[in-house]
C-alpha positions in Angstrom: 33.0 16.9 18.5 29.0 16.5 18.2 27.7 15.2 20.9 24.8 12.6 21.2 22.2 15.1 22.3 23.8 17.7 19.6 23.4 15.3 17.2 19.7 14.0 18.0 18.5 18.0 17.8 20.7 18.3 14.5 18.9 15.2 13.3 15.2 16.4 14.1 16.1 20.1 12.7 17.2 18.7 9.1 14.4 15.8 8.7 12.0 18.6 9.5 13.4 20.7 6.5 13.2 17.7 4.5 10.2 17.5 5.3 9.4 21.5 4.5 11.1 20.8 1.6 9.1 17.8 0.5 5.9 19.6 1.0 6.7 22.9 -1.1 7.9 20.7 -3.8 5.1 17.4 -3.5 2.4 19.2 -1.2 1.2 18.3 2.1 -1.1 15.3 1.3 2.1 13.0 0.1 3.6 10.3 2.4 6.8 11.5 1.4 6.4 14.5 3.8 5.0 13.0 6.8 7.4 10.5 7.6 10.0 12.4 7.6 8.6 15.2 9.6 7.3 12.6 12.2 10.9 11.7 12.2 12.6 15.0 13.0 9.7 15.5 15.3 11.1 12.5 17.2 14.3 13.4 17.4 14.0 17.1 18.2 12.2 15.6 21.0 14.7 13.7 21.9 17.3 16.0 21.6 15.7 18.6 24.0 14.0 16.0 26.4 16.8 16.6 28.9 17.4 13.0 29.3 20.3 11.4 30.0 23.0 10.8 27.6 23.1 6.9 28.0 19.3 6.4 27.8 19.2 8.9 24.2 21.7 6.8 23.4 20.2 3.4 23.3 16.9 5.7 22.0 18.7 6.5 19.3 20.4 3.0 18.5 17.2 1.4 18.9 15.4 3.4 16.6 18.1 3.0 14.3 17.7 -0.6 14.5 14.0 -0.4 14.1 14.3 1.3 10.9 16.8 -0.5 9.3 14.9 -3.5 9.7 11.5 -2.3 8.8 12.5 -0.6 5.7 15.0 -4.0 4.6 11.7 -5.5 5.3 9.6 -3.8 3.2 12.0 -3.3 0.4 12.6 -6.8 0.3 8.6 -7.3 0.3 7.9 -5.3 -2.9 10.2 -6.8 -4.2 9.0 -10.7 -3.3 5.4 -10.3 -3.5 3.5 -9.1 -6.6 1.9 -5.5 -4.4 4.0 -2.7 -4.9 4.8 -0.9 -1.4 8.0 1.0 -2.6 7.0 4.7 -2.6 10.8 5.8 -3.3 12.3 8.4 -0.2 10.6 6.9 2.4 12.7 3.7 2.0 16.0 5.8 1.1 15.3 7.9 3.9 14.4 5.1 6.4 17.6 3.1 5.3 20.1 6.6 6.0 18.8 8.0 8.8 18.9 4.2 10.6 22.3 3.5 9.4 23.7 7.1 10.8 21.5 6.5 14.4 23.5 3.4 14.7 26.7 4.4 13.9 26.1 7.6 16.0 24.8 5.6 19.0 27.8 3.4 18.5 30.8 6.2 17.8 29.5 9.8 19.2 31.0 10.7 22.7 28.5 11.1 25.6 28.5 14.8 25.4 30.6 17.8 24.0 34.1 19.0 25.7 33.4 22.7 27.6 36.4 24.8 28.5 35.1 26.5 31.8 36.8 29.5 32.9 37.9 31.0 29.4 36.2 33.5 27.5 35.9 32.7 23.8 
């Protein structure tokens, strides 16, 4: 099974090509490409830090958190005052990649199960 670590470099390498993505499609000047490559940024970081499992962890929960309420904040903003702030997958991206940190920090084991001693 992924482990946290795993998942936080599996996380940062597909926001990053979300991010690629967005900017052959949108260009590099939209908001729409930054955000999600300052995302994957973070977690490749993370991911390769060398930190302890427990502290990426609660990184990872935390951020999770963090985005889940920012992004219920600002939808909920638009939608109350008479700005518009919605710019469309930065909200949908905020809202999934929060929701999986905290289940992840919340279900994914500590780290991966090695077999020493047999050749695969």
């Amino acid at each position: 099974m992924l482990g946290i670590t795993a998942y936080a470099r599996a996380a940062g390498i597909i926001l990053l090509a979300i991010a690629a993505a967005g900017a052959v499609f949108f260009g590099w000047d939209a908001a729409s490409v930054f955000y999600p490559a300052g995302l994957g940024l973070s977690f490749l970081c993370l991911g390769v830090s060398g930190l302890g499992t427990a502290i990426v962890r609660q990184m990872i929960g935390g951020l999770g958190v963090l985005l889940v309420v920012v992004t219920t904040v600002e939808i909920a903003a638009s939608w109350l005052l008479p700005m518009r702030y919605l710019r469309g997958p930065i909200e949908i991206t905020g809202l999934m990649v929060g929701i999986a940190n905290i289940l992840a920090a919340r279900f994914l084991p500590e780290r991966r199960s090695h077999r020493r001693g047999r050749a695969s």
